[in-house]
C-alpha positions, -999 to 999 in steps of 0.1 A, spaced: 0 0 0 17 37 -7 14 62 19 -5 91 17 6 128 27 -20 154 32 -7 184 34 -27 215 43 -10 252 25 -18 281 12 -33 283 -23 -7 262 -43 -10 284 -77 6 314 -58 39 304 -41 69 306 -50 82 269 -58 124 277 -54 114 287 -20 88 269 -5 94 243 18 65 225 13 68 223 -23 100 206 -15 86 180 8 60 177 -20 83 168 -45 101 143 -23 73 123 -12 61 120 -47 97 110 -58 96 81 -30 58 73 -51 37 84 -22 4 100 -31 -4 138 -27 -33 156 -15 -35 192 -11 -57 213 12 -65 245 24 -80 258 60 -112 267 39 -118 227 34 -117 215 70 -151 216 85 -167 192 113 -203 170 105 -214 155 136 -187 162 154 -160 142 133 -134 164 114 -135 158 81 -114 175 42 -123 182 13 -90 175 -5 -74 168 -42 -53 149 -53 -23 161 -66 11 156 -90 39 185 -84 68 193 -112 96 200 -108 94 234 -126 92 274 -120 51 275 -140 28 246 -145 39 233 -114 13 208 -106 -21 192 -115 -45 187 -92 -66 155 -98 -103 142 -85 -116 157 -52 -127 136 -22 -138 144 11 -126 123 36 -127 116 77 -94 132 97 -69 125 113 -52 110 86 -64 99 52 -84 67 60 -98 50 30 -123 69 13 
């Protein structure tokens, strides 16, 4: 089974990818073929008091524009990013 990494950032289409750190860590983990998904605060919410995301999947490059795709959206239960 590959690991999953959530990560929760600011909006990915406006940083600066030479000097973001969590680019960087994005970039490894998907080099060691873990899969990505990307958050922001705005997709955190609670239904019945459970925490739960609203996240995308997501490939990064290695590259100053175009620097990643987002893929299908899920929602999933937190902590962690049990099956969904």
């Amino acid at each position: 089974m590959s690991i999953r990494l959530g990560i929760l950032m600011d909006p990915i289409g406006a940083i600066k990818v030479h000097k973001d750190s969590s680019f960087a860590m994005l970039l490894a983990a998907q080099t060691r073929g873990w899969q990505l998904f990307y958050m922001q605060q705005a997709d955190l919410y609670l239904r019945n008091d459970r925490a739960f995301a609203s996240m995308r999947q997501l490939r990064v490059y290695d590259r100053d524009s175009d620097c990643m795709s987002g893929l299908s959206r899920k929602t999933c239960p937190c902590p962690g990013l049990m099956p969904c």
